[in-house]
C-alpha positions in Angstrom: 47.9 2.7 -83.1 44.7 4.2 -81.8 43.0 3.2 -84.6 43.5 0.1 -84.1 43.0 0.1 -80.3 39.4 1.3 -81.1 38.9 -1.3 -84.0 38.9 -4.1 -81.4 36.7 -4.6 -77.9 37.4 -4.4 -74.3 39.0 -7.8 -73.6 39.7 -8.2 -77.2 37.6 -11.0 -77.4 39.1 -13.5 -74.7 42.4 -13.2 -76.5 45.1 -12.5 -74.1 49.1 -12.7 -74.2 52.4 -12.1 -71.8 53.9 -8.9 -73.0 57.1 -10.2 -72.4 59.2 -9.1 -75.1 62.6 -8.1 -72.8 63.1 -9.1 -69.5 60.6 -8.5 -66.9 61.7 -7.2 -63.2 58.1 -7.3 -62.2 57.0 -10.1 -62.5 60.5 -11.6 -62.9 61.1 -12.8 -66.4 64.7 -13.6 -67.4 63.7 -15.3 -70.3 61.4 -13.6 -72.8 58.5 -14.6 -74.9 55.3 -13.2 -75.7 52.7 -15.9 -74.4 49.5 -16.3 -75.9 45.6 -17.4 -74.8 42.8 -17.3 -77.0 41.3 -18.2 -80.5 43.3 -20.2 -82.7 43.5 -17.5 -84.5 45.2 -15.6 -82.3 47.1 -18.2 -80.9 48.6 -19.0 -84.6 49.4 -15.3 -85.2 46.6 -14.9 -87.8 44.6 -12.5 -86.4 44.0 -8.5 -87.3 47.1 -6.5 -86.5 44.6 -4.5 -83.8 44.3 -7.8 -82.1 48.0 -7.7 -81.6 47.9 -4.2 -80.3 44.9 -4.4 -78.0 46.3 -7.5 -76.4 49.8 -5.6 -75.2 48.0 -2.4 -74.1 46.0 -5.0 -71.9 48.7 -6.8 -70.9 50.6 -4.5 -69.9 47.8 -2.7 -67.8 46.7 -5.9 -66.5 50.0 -6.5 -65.1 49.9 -3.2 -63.8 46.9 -4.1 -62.0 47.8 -7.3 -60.8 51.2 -6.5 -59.1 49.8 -3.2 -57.8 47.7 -5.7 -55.6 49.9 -5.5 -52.6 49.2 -2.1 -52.0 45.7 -3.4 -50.6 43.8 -0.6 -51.6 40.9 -0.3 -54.3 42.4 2.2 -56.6 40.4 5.4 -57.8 42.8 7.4 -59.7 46.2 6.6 -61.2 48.7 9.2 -62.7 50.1 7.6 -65.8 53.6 9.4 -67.0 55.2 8.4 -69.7 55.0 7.8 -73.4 51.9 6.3 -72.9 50.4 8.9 -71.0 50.3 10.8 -74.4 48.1 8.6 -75.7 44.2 9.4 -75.0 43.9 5.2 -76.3 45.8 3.9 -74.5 44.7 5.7 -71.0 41.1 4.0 -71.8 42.6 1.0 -71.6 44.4 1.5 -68.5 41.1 3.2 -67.1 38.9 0.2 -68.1 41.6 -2.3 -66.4 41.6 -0.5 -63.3 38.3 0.9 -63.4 39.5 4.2 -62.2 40.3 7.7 -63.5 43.6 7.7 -64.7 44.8 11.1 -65.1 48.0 12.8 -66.9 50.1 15.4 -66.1 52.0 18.3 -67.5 55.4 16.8 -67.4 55.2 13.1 -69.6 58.8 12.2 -68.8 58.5 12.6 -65.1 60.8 10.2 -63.5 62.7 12.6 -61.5 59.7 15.5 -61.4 59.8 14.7 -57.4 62.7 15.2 -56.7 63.6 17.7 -58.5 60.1 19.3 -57.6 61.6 19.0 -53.9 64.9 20.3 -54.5 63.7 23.5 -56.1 61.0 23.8 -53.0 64.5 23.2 -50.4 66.4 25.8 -52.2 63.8 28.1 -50.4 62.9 29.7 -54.0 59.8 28.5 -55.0 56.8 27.0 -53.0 55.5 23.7 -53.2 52.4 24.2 -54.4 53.3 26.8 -57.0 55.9 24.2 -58.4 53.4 21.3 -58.1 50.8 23.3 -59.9 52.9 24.0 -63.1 54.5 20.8 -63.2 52.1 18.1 -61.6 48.7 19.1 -61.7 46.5 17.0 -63.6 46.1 18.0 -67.8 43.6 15.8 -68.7 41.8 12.5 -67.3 40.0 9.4 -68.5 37.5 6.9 -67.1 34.8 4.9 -68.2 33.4 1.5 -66.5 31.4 -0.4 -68.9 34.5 -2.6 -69.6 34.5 -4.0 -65.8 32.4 -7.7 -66.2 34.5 -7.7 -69.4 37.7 -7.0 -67.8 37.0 -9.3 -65.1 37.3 -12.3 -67.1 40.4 -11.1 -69.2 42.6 -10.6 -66.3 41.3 -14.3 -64.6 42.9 -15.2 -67.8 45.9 -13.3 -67.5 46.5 -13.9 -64.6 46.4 -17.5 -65.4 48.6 -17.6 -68.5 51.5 -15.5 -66.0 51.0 -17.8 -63.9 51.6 -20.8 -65.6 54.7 -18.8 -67.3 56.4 -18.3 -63.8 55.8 -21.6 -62.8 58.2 -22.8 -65.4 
């Protein structure tokens, strides 16, 4: 999988697609299909498998990206939890999408690491900053930004292509 990540470049050559293999709740997608933009090729399913993989890493990022938008702010570091967090690929991609450090931390399957985090801190046996240090400090981080004019263009694109499926 990382092979093939780093057998094709940032923006994957203006090749782009709609991740949507299930349903989406953000964006709303109720009916699946993995939308494509790009080379013929690509469009034609013909392309090098990395192709394949490099567009839904970047999809997926760049939809990230674009419905994190609301939050008005210009991102500088994002904690990425997860399978995908495990993957040191994968976390460029995200970095060069958001051009910001995107860092990892000691617990991968972390949905309910807050609350628990807090509950242990309520129960008035551990402190918060001991438990946030073994559980949520940050392992490992990745960020480079020579991807950003590149990026740029790819998530116009994007952006484009989901719009055009959500208009339908």
């Amino acid at each position: 999988f990382g092979e093939a990540l780093r057998a094709t470049p940032p923006g994957n050559d203006a090749d782009v697609m709609l991740p949507h293999f299930v349903s989406e709740i953000t964006p709303l997608v109720l009916e699946p299909e993995a939308r494509r933009a790009g080379s013929d090729a690509f469009l034609n399913g013909y392309s090098v498998p990395g192709k394949e993989v490099r567009a839904v890493v970047e999809g997926q990022a760049i939809s990230m990206l674009l419905h994190a938008k609301w939050i008005g702010e210009t991102l500088e570091r994002v904690r990425m939890t997860g399978g995908g967090s495990k993957d040191k690929d994968v976390a460029q991609v995200f970095a060069d999408v958001f051009q910001a450090r995107m860092e990892t931390i000691a617990v991968s399957n972390s949905a309910g690491l807050g609350a628990a985090i807090i509950a242990a801190n309520g129960a008035g046996d551990y402190a918060f900053e001991d438990l946030f240090d073994k559980f949520a400090a940050t392992v490992d981080a990745t960020f480079t930004n020579v991807a950003s004019d590149i990026y740029t263009k790819t998530i116009a694109a994007y952006a484009e292509l989901e719009k055009e499926k959500l208009a339908e």
